[in-house]
C-alpha positions in Angstrom: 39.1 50.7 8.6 39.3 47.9 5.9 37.2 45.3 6.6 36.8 41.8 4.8 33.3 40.0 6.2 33.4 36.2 4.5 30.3 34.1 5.0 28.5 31.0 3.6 25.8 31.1 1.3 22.5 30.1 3.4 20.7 32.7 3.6 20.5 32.6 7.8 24.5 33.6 7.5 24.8 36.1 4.8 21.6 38.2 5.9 23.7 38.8 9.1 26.8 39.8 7.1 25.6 42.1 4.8 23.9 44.0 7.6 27.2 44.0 9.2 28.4 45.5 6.0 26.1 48.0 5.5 27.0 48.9 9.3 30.0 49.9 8.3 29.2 51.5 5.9 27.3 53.9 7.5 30.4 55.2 9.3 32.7 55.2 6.8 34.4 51.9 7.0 35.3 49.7 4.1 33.5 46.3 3.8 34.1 43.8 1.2 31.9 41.0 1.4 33.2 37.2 0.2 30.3 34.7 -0.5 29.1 32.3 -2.6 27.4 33.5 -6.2 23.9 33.8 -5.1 24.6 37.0 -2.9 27.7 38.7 -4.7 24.5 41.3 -7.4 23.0 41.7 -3.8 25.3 43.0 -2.0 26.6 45.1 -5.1 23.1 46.5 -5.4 23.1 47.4 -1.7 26.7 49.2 -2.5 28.6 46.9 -0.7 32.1 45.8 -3.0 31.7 41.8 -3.0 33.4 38.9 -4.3 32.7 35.5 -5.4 34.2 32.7 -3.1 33.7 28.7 -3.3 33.5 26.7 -1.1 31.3 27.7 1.5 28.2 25.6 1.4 27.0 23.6 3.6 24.6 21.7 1.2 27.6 20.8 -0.9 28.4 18.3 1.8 25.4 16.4 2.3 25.6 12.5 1.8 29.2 12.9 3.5 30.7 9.4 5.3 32.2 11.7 8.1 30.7 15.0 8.5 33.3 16.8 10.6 36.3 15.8 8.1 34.2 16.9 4.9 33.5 20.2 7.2 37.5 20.7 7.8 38.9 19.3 4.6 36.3 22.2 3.1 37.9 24.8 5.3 41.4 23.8 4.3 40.7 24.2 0.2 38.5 27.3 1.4 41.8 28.6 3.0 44.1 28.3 0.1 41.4 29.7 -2.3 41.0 33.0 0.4 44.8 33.9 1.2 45.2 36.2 -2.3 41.6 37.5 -2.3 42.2 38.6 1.2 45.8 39.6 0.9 44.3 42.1 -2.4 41.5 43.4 0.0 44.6 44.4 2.6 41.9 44.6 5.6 42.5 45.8 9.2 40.2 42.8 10.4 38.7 39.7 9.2 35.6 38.9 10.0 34.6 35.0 9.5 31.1 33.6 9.8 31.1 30.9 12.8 31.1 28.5 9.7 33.6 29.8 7.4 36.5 27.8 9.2 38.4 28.4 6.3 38.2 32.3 6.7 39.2 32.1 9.8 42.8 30.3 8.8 43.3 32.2 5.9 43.5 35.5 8.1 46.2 33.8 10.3 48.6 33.1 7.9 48.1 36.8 6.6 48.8 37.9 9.8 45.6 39.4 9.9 43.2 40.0 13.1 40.2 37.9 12.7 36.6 38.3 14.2 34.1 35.6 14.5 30.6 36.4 13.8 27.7 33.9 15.0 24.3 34.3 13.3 22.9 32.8 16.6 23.5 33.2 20.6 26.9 31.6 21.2 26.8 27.9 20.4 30.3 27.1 22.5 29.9 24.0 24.7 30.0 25.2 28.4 30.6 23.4 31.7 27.5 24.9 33.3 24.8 23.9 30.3 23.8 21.0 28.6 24.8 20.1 25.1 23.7 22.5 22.4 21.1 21.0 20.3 19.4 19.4 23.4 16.9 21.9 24.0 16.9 21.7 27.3 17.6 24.6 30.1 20.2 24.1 32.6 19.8 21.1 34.9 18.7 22.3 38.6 20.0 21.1 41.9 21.6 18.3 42.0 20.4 15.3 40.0 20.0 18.6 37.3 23.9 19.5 37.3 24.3 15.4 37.2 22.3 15.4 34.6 24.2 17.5 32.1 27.2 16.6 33.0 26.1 12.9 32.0 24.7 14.5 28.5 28.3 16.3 28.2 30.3 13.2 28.3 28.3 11.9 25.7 29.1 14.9 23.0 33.1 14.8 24.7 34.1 12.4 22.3 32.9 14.4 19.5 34.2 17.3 20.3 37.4 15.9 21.1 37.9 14.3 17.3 36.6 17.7 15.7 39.7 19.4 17.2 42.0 16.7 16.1 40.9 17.4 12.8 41.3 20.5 12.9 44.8 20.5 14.1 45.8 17.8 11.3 44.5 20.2 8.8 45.7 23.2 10.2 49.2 21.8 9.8 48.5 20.5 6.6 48.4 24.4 5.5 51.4 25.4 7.5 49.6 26.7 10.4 50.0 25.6 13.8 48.1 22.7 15.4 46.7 24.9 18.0 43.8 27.4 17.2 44.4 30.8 19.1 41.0 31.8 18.2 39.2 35.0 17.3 40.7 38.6 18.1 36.4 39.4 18.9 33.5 37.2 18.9 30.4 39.1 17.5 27.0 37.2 19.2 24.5 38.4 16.7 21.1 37.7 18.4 18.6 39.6 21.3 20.1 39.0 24.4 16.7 37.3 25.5 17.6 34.2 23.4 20.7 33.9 25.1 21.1 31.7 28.2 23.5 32.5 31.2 26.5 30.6 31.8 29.5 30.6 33.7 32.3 30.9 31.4 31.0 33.5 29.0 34.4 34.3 27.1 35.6 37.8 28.2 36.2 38.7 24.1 32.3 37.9 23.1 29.4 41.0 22.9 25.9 39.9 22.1 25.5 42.3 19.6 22.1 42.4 18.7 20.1 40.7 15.2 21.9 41.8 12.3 19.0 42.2 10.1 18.5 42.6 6.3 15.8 42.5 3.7 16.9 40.4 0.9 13.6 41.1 -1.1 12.5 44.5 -2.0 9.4 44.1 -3.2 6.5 44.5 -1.1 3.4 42.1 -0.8 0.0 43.8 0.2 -1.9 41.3 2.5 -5.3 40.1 1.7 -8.0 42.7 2.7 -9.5 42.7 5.6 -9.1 43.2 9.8 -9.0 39.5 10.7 -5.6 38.4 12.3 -2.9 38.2 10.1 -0.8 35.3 10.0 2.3 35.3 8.5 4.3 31.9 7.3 8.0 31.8 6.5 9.3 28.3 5.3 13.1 27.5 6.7 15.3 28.1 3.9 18.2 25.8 5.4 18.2 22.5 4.2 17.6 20.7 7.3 14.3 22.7 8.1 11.1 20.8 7.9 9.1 20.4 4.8 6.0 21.1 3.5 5.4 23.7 6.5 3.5 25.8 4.3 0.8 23.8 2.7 0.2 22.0 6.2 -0.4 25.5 7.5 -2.5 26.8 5.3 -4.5 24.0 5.9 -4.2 24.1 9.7 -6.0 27.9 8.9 -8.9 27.2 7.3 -11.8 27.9 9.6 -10.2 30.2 12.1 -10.8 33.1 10.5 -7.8 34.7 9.8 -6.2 35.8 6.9 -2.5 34.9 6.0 0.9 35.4 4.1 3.5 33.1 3.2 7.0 34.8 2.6 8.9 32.6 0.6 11.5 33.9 -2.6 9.1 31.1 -5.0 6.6 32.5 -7.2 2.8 32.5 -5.4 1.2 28.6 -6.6 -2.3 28.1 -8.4 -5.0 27.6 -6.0 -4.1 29.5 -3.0 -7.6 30.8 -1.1 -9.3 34.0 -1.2 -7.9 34.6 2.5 -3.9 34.1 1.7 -1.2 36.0 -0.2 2.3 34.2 -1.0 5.6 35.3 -2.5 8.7 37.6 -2.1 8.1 40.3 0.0 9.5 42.6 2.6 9.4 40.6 6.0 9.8 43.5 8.5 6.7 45.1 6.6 5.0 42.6 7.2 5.5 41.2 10.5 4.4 44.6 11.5 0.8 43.7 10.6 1.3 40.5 11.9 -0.3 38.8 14.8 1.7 35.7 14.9 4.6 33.9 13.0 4.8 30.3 11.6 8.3 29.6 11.1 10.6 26.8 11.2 12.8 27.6 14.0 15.9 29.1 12.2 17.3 32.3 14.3 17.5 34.8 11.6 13.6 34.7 11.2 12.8 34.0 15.1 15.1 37.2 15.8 13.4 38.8 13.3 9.9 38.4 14.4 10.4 38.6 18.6 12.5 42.4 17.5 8.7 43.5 16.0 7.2 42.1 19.5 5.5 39.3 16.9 4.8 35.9 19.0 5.3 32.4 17.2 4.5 29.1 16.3 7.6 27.1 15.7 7.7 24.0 13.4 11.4 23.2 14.2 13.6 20.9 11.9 17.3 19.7 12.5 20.1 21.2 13.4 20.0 24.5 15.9 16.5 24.6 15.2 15.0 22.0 17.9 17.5 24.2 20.8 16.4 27.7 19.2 12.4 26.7 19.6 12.8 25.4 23.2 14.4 28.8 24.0 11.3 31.0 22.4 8.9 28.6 24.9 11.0 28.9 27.8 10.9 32.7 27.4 7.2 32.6 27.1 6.9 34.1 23.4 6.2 30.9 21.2 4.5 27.5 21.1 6.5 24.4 19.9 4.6 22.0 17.3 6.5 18.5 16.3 5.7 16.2 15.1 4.0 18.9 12.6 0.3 17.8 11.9 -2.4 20.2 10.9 -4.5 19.5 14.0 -1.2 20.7 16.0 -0.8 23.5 14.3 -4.4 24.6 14.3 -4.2 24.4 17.9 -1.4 26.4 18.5 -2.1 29.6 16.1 -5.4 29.1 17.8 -3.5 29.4 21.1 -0.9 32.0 20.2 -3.5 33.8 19.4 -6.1 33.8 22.6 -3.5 34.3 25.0 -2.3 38.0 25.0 0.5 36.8 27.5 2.5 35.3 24.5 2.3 38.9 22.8 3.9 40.5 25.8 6.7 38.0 26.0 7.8 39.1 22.6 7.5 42.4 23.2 9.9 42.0 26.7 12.0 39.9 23.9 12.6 43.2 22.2 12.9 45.4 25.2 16.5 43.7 25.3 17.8 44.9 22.4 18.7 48.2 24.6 21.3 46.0 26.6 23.5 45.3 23.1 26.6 46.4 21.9 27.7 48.0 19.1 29.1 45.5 16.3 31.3 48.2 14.6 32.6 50.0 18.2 33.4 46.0 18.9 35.2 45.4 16.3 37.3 48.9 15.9 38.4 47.9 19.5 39.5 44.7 18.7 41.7 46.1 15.8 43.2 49.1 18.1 44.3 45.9 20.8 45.2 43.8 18.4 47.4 46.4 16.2 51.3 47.1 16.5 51.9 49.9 18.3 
C-alpha cells in the first residue's frame, strides 16, 4: 500500500507522523511523508522518502485579525500547492494531520481515500461533554448536564462560522460545500487520556502514542542516586515560558538531581546537580522519577507510557484540557499560575506520594486495549476501494 502521511511542522504533529511512517515501514508499506523543511533530513535519515511542503505552520499565522479564516484561507493555498505532489506519490490513502485541512481537500479532489490522524484524544465537540479546552469533566446530575450544555451554546456560534468558512473555501477550490469527512480517524493517544462519550464516531480507533525520538544523541544524567527529575520545555508556541529556569530554581534544596531536554545548546551556569540539552527522552524518562512539562500531549503520552508521574505547567491551547485530564486520572499535579514556590511544592508532592506513580503506571496498562494504526488504515482502504 502507498501511503502519503502530510503533517504540520510543530514538533507535537510530525513526531506522531513519522512514527506512523516508520510503522509502515516495518511491514512493507510505502510512506512518503509531506512537511515543512525542518523535518524533511529527518525523516530521510530515518529512511522514510519526504518532501518539502508550505504552508503548514501554525506560527505563520500568529497576529491574525480572524483566526479561523487565516486557518482556512491557509488550507485552501495548502490544497492547490498538494494536488500534484500527491497526484506524483499515486497513494492508496491519504493520511492528514487533524490540522492539515488542506491535505485533507487535496485528497478529495484526487479522488483519493483520506485518513485523519489526531496527535491527541479526539478533540470533536460532543453533546455529552463540555467544550474542549475547558478542562473540566462531564457535568453530573442535573445542574451538571445543565451546565455544559450552557458552556456549549457559548462555543455554538463558533463552531457554526468555522464551517461556513470552510464551505466558502471549499467551493472556492471546486469542491463541494459539504465536508464528507475522513474514510478513518486515527486517535493517537493512551486510551487513559481519553474521556467517554456518547457519540464516539463508529470510523475512529484510539490507536495508541505514536512515538519518536527526534534526537539521537544521548545525555548521561548527573551522578548520583537522588531522584531524577527530568524537565521538558513546550515546544509549541502557545506553551508557557521560562518553565525551565523557574524549575530549576523551584529544585534547589530538595535534593534531587535533574535534566532538562530541550534541542538548545546546555547555558553557562547550570548547577553541579543538573544536565541540559538534546537527548533521547524515552532514555531518560526511564531514570526518571517525575516529569516537568508544559502540558502538550506528545510529551505527557510519552512520560505516563514509561509509568513516569508529572508536574504540569500548562500554557494555551489544548494544554489547560490535557493537564486537568492527567489530575483527574490521578497521575499528575497541575501548577498555574507557575511560581517557584508552586512548583517546589508539587515535585515535592509528586514525589512523596507513591499513589501518583501507580496512576501512571495504570496509565500505561491501557496501551493493551489499542488498535493497530496500520491494520486501521489497510481496512479503511479495502472499504473504501472499487471493487
Amino acid at each position: 500500500m502507498r501511503v502519503a502521511v502530510v503533517s504540520g511542522g510543530d514538533p507535537g504533529h510530525v513526531v506522531p507522523a513519522i512514527a506512523l511512517c516508520l510503522r509502515f515501514v516495518e511491514v512493507g508499506d510505502t510512506p512518503v511523508l509531506f512537511t515543512g523543511d525542518r523535518w524533511v533530513d529527518a525523516a530521510v535519515a530515518e529512511g522514510i522518502t519526504a518532501s518539502r511542503v508550505c504552508g503548514l505552520a501554525l506560527a505563520d499565522l500568529r497576529g491574525a485579525a480572524d483566526l479561523g479564516q487565516a486557518l482556512h484561507d491557509q488550507a485552501a493555498e495548502l490544497a492547490s500547492a498538494l494536488v500534484p505532489q500527491l497526484a506524483a506519490a499515486e497513494p492508496d490513502l491519504v493520511v492528514c494531520d487533524v490540522l492539515a485541512l488542506g491535505a485533507s481537500m487535496a485528497a478529495e479532489l484526487l479522488g483519493v481515500p483520506w485518513a485523519q490522524l489526531s496527535p491527541h484524544p479526539l478533540y470533536e465537540p460532543s453533546r455529552g461533554l463540555p467544550p474542549l479546552g475547558s478542562g473540566l469533566a462531564a457535568g453530573v446530575g442535573v445542574r451538571g448536564r445543565m451546565r455544559d450544555a450552557v458552556l456549549r451554546a457559548f462555543t455554538a456560534r463558533s463552531i457554526r462560522e468555522g464551517s461556513r468558512q470552510r464551505a466558502v473555501v471549499r467551493q472556492r477550490i471546486g469542491l463541494s460545500a459539504r465536508e464528507p469527512g475522513p474514510a478513518v480517524r486515527l486517535i493517537a493517544t493512551l486510551p487513559a487520556l481519553e474521556v467517554p462519550r456518547p457519540d464516539w464516531p463508529r470510523n475512529a480507533h484510539v490507536v495508541g502514542p505514536l512515538l519518536w525520538e527526534a534526537s539521537r544523541e544521548r545525555m548521561s544524567p548527573p551522578p548520583g542516586t537522588a531522584p531524577l527529575v527530568m524537565i521538558a520545555p513546550s515546544t509549541a508556541w502557545t506553551g508557557a515560558a521560562d518553565m525551565a529556569s523557574m524549575t530549576l530554581d523551584a529544585l534547589r534544596g530538595l535534593g534531587v538531581r535533574a535534566v532538562v531536554s530541550t534541542f538548545a545548546p546546555a547555558p553557562d551556569g547550570l548547577p553541579s546537580w543538573a544536565r541540559s540539552g538534546p537527548g533521547r527522552q524515552d532514555e531518560l524518562l526511564r531514570e526518571s522519577s517525575v516529569l516537568v512539562c508544559g502540558g502538550g500531549h506528545g510529551m505527557l503520552a510519552k512520560a505516563l507510557r514509561a509509568g513516569v508521574p508529572v508536574v504540569v505547567v500548562p500554557g494555551g491551547g489544548d494544554q489547560w484540557e490535557m493537564a486537568n485530564r492527567v489530575a483527574r486520572q490521578g497521575s499528575g499535579v497541575i501548577v498555574r499560575p507557575s511560581t517557584v514556590e508552586g512548583l517546589r511544592d508539587a515535585v515535592a508532592r509528586v514525589l512523596g506520594d507513591p499513589r501518583f506513580a501507580a496512576a501512571a503506571g495504570r496509565a500505561a496498562a491501557t496501551v493493551a486495549q489499542v488498535r493497530d494504526p496500520v491494520e486501521v488504515c489497510r481496512a479503511a482502504v479495502t472499504v473504501t476501494r472499487p471493487v
